[in-house]
N, C-alpha and C positions, 0 to 999 in steps of 0.2 A: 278249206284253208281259212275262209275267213268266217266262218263261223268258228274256230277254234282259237283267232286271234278275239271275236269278242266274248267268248266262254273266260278268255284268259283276262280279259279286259276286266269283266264283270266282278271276277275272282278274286283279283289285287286290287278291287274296286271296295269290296264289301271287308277284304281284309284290312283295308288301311284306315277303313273306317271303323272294324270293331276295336282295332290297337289304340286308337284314341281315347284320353282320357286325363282326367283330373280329379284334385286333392282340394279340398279348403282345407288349412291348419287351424282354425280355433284357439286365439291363446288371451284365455278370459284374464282380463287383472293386466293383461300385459300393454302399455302404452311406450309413447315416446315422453312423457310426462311423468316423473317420478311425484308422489305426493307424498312419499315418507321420509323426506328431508335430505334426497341425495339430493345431486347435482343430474339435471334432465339433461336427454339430447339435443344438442342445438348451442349450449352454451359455451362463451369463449375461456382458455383460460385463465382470462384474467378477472371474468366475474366471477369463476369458481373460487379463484383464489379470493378476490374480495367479502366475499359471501363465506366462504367458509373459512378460511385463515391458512397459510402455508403448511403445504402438505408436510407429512414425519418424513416421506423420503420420493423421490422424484427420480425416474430411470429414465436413461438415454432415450430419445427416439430409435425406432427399428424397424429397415425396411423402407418402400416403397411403397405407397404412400407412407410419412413418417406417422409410428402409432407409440405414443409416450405414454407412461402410466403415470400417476399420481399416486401415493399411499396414503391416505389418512386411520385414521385409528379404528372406526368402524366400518369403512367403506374404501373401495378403489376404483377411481375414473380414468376412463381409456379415452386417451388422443387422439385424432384423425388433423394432422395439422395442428392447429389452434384451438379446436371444435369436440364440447363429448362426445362421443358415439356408444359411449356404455359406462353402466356404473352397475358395479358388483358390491353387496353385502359381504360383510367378513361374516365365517360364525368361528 
């Protein structure tokens, strides 16, 4: 009997260790710093607006935490609060 509790031991031992594992994602280019004249993460928006000039159209916040978009003509920034959290190219 208890050699087959630790046969069983050993078994779930080595299983839960081959199940283990992990990913790195790679995403070359990709930062929290935009350099190609959006608007980066981090900024409120009242420097976006200052910096860039009053958006063509502005939608309600939605949801929990509040997420507002912004439209501008070549670009659209995503609200968390006050704060961007993403800035999307139009094509």
């Amino acid at each position: 009997m208890a050699r087959m509790r630790t046969l069983t031991f050993i078994a779930l031992l080595l299983a839960a260790m081959g199940t283990a594992s992990a990913d790195t994602l790679r995403m070359d280019g990709a930062s929290a710093m935009s350099g190609d004249g959006r608007p980066s993460r981090g900024m409120t928006q009242k420097s976006v607006e200052s910096k860039y000039g009053s958006p063509a159209s502005v939608r309600a916040p939605v949801g929990e935490p509040p997420i507002t978009r912004w439209e501008y003509s070549d670009f659209v920034v995503y609200f968390e609060y006050d704060k961007v959290i993403h800035t999307v190219l139009k094509r």
